[in-house]
Backbone bond lengths (Angstrom), bond angles and torsions (degrees), N, CA, C in turn:
res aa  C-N    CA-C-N  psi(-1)  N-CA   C-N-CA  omega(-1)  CA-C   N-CA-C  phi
1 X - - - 1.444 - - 1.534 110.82 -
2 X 1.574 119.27 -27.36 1.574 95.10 -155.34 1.792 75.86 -103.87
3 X 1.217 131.90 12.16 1.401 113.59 158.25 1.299 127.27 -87.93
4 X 1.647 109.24 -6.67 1.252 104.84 170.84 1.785 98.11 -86.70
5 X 1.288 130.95 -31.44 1.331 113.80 -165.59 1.891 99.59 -91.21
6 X 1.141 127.09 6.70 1.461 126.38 177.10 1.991 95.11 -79.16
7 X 1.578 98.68 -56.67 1.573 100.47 168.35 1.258 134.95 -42.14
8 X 1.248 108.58 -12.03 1.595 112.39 171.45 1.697 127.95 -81.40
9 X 1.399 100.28 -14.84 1.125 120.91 -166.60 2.146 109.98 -116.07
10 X 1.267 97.84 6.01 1.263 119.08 175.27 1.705 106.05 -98.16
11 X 1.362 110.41 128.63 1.839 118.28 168.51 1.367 97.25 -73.88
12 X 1.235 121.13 149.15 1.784 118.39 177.04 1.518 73.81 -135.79
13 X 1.399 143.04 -98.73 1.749 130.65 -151.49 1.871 97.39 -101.67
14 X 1.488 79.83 -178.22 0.839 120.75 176.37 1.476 128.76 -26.14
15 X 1.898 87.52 -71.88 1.561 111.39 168.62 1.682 128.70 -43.05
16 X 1.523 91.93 -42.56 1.427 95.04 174.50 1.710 116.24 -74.35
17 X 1.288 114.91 -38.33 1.243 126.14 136.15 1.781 104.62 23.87
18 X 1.808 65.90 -113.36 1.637 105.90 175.37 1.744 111.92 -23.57
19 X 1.458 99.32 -64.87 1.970 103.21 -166.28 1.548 84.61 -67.06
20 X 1.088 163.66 -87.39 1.326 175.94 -163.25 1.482 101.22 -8.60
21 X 1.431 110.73 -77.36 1.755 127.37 153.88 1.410 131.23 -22.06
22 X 1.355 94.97 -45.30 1.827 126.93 -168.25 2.094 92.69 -84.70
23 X 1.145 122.44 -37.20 1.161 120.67 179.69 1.658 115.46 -72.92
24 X 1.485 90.78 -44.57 1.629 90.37 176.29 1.221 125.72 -76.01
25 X 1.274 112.61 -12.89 1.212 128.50 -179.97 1.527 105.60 -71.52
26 X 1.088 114.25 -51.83 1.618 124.00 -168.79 1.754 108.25 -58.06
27 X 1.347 91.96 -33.35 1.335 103.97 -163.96 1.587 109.56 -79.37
28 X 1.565 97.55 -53.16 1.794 105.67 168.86 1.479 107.62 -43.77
29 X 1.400 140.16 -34.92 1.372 148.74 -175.49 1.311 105.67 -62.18
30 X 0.796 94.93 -76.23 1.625 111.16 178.16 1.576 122.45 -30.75
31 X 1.646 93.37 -44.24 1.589 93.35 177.72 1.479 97.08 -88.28
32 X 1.319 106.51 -58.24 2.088 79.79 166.73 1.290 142.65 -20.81
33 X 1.408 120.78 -58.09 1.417 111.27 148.11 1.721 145.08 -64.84
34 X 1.136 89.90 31.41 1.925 119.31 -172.06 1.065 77.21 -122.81
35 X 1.431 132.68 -81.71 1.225 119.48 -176.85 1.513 130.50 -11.40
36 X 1.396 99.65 -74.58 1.927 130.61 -168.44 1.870 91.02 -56.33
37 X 1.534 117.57 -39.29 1.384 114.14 174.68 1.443 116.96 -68.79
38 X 1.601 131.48 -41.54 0.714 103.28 -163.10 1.782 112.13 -108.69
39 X 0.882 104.68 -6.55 1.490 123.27 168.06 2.386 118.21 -110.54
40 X 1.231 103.91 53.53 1.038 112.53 157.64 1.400 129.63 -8.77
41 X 1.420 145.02 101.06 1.231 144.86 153.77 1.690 94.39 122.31
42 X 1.190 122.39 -140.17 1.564 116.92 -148.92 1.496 97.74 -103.46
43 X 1.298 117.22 -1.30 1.274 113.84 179.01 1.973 109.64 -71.60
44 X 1.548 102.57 -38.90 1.500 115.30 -177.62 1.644 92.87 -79.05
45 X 1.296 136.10 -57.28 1.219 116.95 178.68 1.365 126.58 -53.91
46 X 1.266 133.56 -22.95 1.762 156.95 164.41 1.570 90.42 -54.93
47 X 1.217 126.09 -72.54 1.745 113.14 -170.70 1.390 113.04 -83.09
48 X 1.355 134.19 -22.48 1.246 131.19 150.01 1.657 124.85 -14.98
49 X 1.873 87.42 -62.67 1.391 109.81 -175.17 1.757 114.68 -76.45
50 X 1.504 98.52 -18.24 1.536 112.07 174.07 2.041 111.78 -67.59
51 X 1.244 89.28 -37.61 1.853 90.19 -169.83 1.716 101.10 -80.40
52 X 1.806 106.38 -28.33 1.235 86.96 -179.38 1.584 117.42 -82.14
53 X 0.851 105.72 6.59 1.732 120.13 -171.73 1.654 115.58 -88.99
54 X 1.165 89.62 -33.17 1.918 123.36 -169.33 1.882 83.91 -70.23
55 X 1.492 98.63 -50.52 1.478 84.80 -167.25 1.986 125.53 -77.61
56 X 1.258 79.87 -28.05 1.544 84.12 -177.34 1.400 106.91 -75.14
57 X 1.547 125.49 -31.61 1.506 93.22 161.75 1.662 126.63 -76.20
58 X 1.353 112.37 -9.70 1.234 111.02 -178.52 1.612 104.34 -67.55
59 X 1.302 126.91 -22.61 1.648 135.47 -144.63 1.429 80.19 -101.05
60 X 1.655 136.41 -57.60 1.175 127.42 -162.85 1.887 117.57 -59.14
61 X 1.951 95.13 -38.14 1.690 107.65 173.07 1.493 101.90 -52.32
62 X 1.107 111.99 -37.30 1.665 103.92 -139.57 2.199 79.57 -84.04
63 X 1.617 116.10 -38.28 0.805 104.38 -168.69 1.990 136.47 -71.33
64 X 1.466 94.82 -15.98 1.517 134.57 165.29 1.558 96.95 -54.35
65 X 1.625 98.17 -79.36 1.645 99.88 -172.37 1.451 125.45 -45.44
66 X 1.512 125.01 -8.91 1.301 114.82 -179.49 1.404 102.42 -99.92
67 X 1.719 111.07 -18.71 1.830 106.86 178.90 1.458 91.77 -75.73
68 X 1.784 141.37 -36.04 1.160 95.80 -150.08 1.583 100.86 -103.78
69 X 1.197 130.48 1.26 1.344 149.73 148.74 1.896 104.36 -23.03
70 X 1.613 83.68 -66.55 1.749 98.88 -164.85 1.671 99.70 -66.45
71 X 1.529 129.77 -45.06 1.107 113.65 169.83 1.274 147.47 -79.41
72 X 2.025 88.95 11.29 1.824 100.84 174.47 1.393 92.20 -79.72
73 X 1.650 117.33 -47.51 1.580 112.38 -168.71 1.540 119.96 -64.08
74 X 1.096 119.34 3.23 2.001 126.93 -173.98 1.353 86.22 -93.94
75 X 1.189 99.31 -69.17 1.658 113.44 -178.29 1.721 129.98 -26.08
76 X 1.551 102.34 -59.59 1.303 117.04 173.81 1.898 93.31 -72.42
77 X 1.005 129.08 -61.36 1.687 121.69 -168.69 1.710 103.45 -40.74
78 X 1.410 118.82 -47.36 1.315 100.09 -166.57 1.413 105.81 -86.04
79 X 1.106 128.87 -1.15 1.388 114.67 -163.96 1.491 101.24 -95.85
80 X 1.637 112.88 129.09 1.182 115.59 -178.99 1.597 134.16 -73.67
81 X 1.166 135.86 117.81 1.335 127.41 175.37 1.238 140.30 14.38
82 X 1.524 152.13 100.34 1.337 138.67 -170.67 1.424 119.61 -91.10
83 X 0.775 113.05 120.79 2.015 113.31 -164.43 1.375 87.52 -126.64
C-alpha cells in the first residue's frame, strides 16, 4: 500500500513535468506581485524577478532529472548481466 501512495508523489514524464512547473510558476508570480506591493520601485521588481528565476532553474533540474532517470533505465535494460 504505501508503494502505491509513495508513487503519487514521484514525476514519471514529462507532462506531469510541465503542470508541476506550471504550478510553481503561478505561485512564484503571485508572490512577485506581493513583492512589487510591498516593496515599491525596483527593489520589488529585483525579487519579483528573483522567484521567477528560482523557478526556471528549478523547472530545468526537475526537467534534466526525468531525461537522465529515463536514460539510467535504457541503460541498465540493455546491459547484459555480469557473472
Amino acid at each position: 500500500m504505501w508503494t502505491k501512495v509513495k508513487r503519487l508523489f514521484v514525476i514519471k514524464t514529462r507532462w506531469e513535468a510541465y503542470l508541476i512547473i506550471y504550478a510553481l510558476a503561478l505561485g512564484a508570480m503571485t508572490r512577485g506581485v506581493d513583492y512589487t506591493q510591498q516593496y515599491p520601485g525596483w527593489p520589488g521588481y529585483l525579487l519579483m524577478a528573483a522567484t521567477g528565476g528560482a523557478v526556471m532553474l528549478g523547472g530545468a533540474k526537475i526537467l534534466d532529472a526525468i531525461r537522465y532517470e529515463r536514460e539510467a533505465k535504457a541503460a541498465s535494460e540493455t546491459e547484459p548481466p555480469s557473472s
